[in-house]
KEKE-3310 file (N, C-alpha, C; in steps of 0.2 Angstrom, whole numbers, plus 5000, padded with zeros to 4 digits):
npx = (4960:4961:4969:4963:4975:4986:4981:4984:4997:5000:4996:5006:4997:4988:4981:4967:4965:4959:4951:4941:4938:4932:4919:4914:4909:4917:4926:4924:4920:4920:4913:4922:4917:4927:4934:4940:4938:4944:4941:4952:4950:4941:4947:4957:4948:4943:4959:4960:4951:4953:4967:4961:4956:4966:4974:4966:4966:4980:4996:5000:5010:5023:5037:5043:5055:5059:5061:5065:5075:5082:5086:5093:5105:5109:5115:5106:5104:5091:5075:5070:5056:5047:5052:5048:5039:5033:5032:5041:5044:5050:5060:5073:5075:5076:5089:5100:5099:5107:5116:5125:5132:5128:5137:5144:5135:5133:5134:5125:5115:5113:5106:5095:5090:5084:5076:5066:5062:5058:5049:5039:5036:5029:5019:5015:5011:4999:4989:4989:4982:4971:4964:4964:4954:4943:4940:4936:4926:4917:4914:4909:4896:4892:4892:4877:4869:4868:4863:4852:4846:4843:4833)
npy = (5092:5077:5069:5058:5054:5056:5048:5037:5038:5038:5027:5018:5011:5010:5020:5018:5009:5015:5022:5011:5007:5021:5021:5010:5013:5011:5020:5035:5049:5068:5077:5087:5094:5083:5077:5068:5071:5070:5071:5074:5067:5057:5050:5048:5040:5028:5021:5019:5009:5000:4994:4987:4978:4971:4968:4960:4949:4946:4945:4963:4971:4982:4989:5001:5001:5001:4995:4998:5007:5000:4993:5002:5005:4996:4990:4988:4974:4971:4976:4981:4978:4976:4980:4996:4995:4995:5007:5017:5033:5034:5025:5031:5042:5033:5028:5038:5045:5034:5038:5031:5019:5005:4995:5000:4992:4983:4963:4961:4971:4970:4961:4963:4972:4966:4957:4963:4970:4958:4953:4965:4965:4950:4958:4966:4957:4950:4961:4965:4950:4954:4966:4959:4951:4960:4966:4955:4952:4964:4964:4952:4955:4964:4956:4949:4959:4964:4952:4950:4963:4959:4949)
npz = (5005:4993:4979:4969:4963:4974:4982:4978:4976:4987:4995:4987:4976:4961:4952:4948:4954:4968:4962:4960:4971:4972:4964:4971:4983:4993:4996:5001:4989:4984:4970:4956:4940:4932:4941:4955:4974:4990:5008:5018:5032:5030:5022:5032:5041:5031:5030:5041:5044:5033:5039:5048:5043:5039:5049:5055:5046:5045:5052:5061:5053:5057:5050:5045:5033:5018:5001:4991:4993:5005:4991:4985:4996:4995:4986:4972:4980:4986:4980:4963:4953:4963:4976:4971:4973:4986:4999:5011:5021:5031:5028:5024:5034:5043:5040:5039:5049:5057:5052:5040:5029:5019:5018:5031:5038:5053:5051:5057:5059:5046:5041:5051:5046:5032:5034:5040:5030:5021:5030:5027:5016:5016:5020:5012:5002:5008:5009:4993:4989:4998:4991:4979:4980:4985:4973:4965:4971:4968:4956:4955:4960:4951:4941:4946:4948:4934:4928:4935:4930:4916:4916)
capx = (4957:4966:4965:4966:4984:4987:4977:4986:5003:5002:4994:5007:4991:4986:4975:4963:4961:4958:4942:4934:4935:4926:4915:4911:4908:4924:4931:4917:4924:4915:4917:4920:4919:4930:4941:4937:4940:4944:4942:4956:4947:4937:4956:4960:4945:4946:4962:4959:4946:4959:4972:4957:4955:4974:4976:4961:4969:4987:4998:5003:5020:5027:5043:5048:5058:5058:5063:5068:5080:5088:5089:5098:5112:5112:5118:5102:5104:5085:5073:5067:5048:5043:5052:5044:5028:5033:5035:5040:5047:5055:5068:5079:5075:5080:5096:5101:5097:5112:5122:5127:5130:5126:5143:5145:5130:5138:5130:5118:5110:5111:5099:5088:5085:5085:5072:5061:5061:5055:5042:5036:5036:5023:5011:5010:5007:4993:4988:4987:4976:4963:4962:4958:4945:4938:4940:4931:4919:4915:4915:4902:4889:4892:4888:4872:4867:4868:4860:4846:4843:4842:4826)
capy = (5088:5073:5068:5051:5053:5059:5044:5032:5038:5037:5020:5013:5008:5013:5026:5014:5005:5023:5023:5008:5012:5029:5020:5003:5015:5010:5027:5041:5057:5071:5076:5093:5091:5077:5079:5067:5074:5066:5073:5070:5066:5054:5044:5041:5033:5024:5019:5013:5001:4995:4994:4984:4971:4968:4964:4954:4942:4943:4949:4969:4973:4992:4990:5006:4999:5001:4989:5002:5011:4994:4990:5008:5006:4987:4991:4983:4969:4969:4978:4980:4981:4974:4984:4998:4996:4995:5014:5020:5038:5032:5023:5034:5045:5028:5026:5047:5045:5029:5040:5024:5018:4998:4996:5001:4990:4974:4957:4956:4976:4970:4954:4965:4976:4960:4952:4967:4971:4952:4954:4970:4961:4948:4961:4967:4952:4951:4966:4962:4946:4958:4971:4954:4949:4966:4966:4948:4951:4968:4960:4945:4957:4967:4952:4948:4964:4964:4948:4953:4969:4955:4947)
capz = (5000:4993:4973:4965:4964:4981:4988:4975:4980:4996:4997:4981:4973:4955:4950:4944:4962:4970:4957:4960:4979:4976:4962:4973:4988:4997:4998:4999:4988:4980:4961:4954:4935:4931:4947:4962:4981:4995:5011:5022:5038:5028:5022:5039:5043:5029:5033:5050:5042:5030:5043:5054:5041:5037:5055:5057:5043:5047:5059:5057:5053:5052:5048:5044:5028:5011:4998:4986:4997:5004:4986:4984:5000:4995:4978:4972:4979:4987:4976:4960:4954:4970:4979:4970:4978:4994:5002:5017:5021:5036:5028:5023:5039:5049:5037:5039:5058:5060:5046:5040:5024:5022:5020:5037:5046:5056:5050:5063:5057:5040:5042:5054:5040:5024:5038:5041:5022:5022:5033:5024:5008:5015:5020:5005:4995:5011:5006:4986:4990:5000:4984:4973:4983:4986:4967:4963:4975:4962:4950:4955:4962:4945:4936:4946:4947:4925:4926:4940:4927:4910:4919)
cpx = (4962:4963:4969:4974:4989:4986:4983:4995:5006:5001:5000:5003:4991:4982:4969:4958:4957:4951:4940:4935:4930:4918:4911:4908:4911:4926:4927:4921:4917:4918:4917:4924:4921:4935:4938:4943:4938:4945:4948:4954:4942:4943:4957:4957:4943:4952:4964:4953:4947:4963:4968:4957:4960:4974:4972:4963:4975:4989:5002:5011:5021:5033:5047:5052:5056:5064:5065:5073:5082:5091:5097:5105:5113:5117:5115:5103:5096:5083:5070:5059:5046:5045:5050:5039:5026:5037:5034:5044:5052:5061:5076:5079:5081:5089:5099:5101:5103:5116:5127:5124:5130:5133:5146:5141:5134:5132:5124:5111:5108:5104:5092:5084:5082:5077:5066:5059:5056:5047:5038:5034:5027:5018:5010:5007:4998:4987:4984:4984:4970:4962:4958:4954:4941:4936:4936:4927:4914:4911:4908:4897:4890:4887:4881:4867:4864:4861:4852:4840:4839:4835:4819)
cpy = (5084:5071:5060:5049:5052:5053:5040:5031:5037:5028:5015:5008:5011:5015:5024:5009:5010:5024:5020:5008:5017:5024:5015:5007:5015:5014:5031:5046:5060:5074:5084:5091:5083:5073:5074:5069:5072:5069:5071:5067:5057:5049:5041:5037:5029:5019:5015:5007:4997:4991:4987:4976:4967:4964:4958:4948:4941:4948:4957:4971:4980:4990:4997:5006:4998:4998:4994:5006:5008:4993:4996:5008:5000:4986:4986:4976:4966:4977:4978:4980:4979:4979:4992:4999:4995:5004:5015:5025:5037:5027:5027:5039:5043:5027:5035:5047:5041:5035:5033:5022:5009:4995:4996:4997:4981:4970:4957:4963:4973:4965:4958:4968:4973:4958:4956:4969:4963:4954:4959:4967:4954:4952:4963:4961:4951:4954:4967:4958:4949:4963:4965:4951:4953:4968:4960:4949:4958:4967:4955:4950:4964:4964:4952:4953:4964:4958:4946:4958:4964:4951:4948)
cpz = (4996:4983:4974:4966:4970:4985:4984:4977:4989:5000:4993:4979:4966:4957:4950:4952:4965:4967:4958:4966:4976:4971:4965:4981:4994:5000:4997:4996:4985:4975:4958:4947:4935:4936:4952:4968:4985:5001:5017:5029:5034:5024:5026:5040:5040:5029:5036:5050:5037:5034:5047:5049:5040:5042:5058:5053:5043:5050:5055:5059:5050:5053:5048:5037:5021:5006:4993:4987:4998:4999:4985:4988:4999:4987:4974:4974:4981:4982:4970:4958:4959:4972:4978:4970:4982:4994:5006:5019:5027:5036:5028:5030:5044:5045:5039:5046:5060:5056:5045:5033:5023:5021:5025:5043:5047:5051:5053:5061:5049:5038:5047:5046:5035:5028:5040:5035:5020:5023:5030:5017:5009:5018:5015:5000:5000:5009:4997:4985:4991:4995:4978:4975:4984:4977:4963:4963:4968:4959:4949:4958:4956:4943:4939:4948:4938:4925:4930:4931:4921:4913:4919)
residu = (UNK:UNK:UNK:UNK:UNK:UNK:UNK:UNK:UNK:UNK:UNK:UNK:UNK:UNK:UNK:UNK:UNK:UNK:UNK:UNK:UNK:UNK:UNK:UNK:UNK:UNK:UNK:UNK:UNK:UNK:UNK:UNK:UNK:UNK:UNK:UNK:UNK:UNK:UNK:UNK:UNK:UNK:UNK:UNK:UNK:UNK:UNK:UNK:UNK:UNK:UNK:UNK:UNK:UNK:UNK:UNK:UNK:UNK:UNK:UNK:UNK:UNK:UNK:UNK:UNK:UNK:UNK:UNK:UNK:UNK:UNK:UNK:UNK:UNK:UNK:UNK:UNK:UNK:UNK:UNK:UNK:UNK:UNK:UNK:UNK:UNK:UNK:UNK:UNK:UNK:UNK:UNK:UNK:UNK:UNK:UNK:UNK:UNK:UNK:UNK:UNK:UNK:UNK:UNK:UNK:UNK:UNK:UNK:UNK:UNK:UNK:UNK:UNK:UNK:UNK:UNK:UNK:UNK:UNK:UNK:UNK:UNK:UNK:UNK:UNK:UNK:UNK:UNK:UNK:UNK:UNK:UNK:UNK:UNK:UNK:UNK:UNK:UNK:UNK:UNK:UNK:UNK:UNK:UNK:UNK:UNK:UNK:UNK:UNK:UNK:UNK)
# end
């Protein structure tokens, strides 16, 4: 079972996104006390009808790369809040794996990486579009719900 935090961590999402998923019906959980629970079988296939929508509005890119990490062997030169809220465990796997500190990567690895970290960088803002419109969207059948009920 997966909480709020768990989901929010894993996605670099707030806490707060994570709740109006379960409250909007986005993300099915169940609630003991104050606590909501996530089944993990029930993330993934969440997930994969995340994953489904990304791709059907722009092209998917796994990278691999993290913008918090190049920031780190770049000696910040990429990074910072953005890079922040892009994560992926397999950077530092892939940087531990060459043994190689950037320092050591030729020009031609350094621009793979700058250029993959890019790419990464516009799924997310892709990504943060699809949240504000799942978030709009809320929001307007909020209102005409409220103004359905005033009637």
């Amino acid at each position: 079972m997966l909480t709020i935090r768990d989901i929010s961590i894993r996605l670099g999402v707030n806490e707060e996104t994570v709740r109006r998923w379960i409250r909007n019906g986005h993300l099915e959980a169940e609630q003991s006390g104050r606590t909501y629970y996530v089944r993990e079988e029930i993330f993934e296939r969440f997930m994969q009808e995340r994953d489904n929508l990304i791709s059907r509005t722009g092209p998917s890119i796994s990278t691999g790369f993290d913008l918090t990490t190049i920031g780190a062997v770049t000696g910040g030169v990429v990074g910072g809040p953005i890079g922040n809220t892009i994560g992926s465990a397999n950077t530092l796997s892939m940087l531990a794996s060459k043994r190689k500190l950037w320092d050591d990567f030729s020009i031609n690895e350094k621009l793979e990486v700058l250029e993959k970290a890019k790419e990464k960088l516009e799924l997310e803002s892709q990504k943060i579009q699809l949240e504000y419109k799942i978030a709009k969207m809320d929001l307007e059948e909020e209102i005409r719900n409220l103004k359905e009920a005033v009637r």
